[in-house]
Every structure is written in structure tokens, then in C-alpha cells.
C-alpha positions as CSV (number, residue, x, y, z in Angstrom):
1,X,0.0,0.0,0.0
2,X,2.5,2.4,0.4
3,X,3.1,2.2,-3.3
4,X,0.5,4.2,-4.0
5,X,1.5,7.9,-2.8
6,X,4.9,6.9,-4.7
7,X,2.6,6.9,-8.7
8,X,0.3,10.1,-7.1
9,X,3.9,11.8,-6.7
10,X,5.0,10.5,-10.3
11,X,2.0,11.4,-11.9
12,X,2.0,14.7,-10.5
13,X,5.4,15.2,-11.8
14,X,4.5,14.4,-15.3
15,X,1.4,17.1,-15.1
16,X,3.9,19.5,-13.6
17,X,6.2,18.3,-16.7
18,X,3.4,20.1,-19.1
19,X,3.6,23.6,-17.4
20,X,6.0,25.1,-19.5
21,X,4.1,24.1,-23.1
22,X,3.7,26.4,-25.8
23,X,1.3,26.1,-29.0
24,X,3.3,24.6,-32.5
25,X,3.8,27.4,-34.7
26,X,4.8,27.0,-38.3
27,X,7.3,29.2,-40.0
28,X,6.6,32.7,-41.3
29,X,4.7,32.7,-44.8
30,X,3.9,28.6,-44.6
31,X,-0.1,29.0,-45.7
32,X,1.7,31.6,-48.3
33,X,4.0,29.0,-49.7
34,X,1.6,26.1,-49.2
35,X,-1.2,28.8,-51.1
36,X,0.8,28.8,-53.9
37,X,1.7,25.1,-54.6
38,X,-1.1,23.8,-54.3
39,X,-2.7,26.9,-57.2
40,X,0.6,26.3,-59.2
41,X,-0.7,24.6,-62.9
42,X,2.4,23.3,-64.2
43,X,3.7,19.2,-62.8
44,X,7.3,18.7,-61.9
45,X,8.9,15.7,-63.3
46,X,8.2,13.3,-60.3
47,X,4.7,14.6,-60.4
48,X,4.1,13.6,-64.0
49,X,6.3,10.0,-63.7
50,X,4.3,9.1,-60.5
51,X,0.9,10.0,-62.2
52,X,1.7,7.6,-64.9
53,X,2.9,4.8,-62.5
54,X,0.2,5.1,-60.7
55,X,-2.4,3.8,-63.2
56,X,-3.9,0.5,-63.0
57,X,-3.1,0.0,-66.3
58,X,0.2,0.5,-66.3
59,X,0.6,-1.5,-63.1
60,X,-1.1,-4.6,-65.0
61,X,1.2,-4.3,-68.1
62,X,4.4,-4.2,-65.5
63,X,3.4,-7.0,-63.7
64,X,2.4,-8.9,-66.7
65,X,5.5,-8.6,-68.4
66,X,7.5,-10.1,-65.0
67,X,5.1,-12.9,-64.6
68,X,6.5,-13.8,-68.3
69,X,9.9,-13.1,-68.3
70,X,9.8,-15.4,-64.5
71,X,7.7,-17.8,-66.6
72,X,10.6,-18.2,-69.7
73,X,13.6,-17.8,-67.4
74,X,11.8,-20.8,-65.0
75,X,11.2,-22.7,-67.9
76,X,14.6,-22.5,-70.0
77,X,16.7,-23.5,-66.7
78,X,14.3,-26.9,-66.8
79,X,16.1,-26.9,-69.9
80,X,19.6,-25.8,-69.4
81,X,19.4,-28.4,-66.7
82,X,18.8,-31.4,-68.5
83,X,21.5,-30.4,-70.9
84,X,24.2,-29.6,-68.1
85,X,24.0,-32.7,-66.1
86,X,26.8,-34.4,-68.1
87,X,28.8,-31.3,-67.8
88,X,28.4,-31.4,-64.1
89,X,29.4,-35.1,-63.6
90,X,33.0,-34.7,-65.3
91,X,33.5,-31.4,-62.9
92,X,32.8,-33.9,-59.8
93,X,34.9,-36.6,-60.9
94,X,37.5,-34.2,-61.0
95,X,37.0,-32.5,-57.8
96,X,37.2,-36.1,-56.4
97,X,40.3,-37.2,-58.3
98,X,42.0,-34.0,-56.9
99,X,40.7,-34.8,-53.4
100,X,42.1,-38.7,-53.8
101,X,45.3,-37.6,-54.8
102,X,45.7,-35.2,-52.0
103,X,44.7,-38.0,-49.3
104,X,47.0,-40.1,-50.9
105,X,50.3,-38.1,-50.8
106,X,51.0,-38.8,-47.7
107,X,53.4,-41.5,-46.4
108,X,52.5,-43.1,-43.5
109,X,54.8,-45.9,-43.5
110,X,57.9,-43.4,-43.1
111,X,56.4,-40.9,-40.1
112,X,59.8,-39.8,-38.4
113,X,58.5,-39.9,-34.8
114,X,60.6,-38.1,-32.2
């Protein structure tokens, strides 16, 4: 219980905290400046990009044409794959020739042990 007084003090710090607040002012001539772009009749560059970007249409004939380029690259590698495979097999025969002949380098037999 004798938590209590201990959050009545805290929370009467935090009030006390708010004394000293003033209102948010923007800077001189903002509703001026904001005024005049929004009445301003000519589109920068982004403006005019983003309008175009922004249509559905556009969107559809973007994402159409990934959907097929995923679609021919998926399919050719099915391809490529089929067609590499014996390229593959000499490459790991000799990775594991290498890897024999390194094991094998070694003599055992004549280990000078001090």
C-alpha cells in the first residue's frame, strides 16, 4: 500500500512536466507557400512520372510482363538443366580425383617420430 502515494507523486510530476508548453507554430509565410503550390498549374517531373505509374493499367502491363519473363527464365533452366548434367558429372569426378590424390600423398609408413 504504500506504493500508491509513490505513482500520485510520479504522476503529478508528469502534469507538472506540461507547465511550461507552448502552441506549435509554423514558419513565417507557410499557408503563403503552401497557397501557392497547391494553385501552381504546371507538374514537376516526379509529379508527372508518379501519375503515370500510378495507373492500373500500367501496373497490369508491369506485372504482366515479370510474370513472363519469370515464366521463360523458369522454364529455359528446366532446360539448361537437362542439358548440363553431363557437364556437371566430369566437374565432380574431378573434384574427387584432386581430393584422392591429395589423401593419398601422404606417407605413413615413413612418419619420423621423435
Amino acid at each position: 500500500m504504500d506504493k500508491r502515494p509513490d505513482i500520485v507523486k510520479k504522476a503529478e510530476k508528469a502534469l507538472e512536466s506540461l507547465d511550461g508548453i507552448k502552441k506549435a507554430e509554423p514558419q513565417p509565410f507557410f499557408y503563403t507557400r503552401l497557397i501557392g503550390l497547391l494553385q501552381r498549374d504546371e507538374k514537376t517531373w516526379w509529379e508527372t512520372a508518379g501519375s503515370f505509374l500510378a495507373r492500373p493499367v500500367t501496373v497490369a502491363i508491369c506485372l504482366g510482363f515479370i510474370l513472363f519473363f519469370n515464366a521463360v527464365i523458369l522454364f529455359r533452366q528446366d532446360t539448361d538443366n537437362d542439358i548440363s548434367l553431363a557437364g556437371s558429372q566430369t566437374e565432380i569426378a574431378t573434384e574427387n580425383e584432386y581430393v584422392l590424390a591429395s589423401n593419398s600423398s601422404f606417407d605413413y609408413e615413413n612418419l619420423d617420430q621423435q
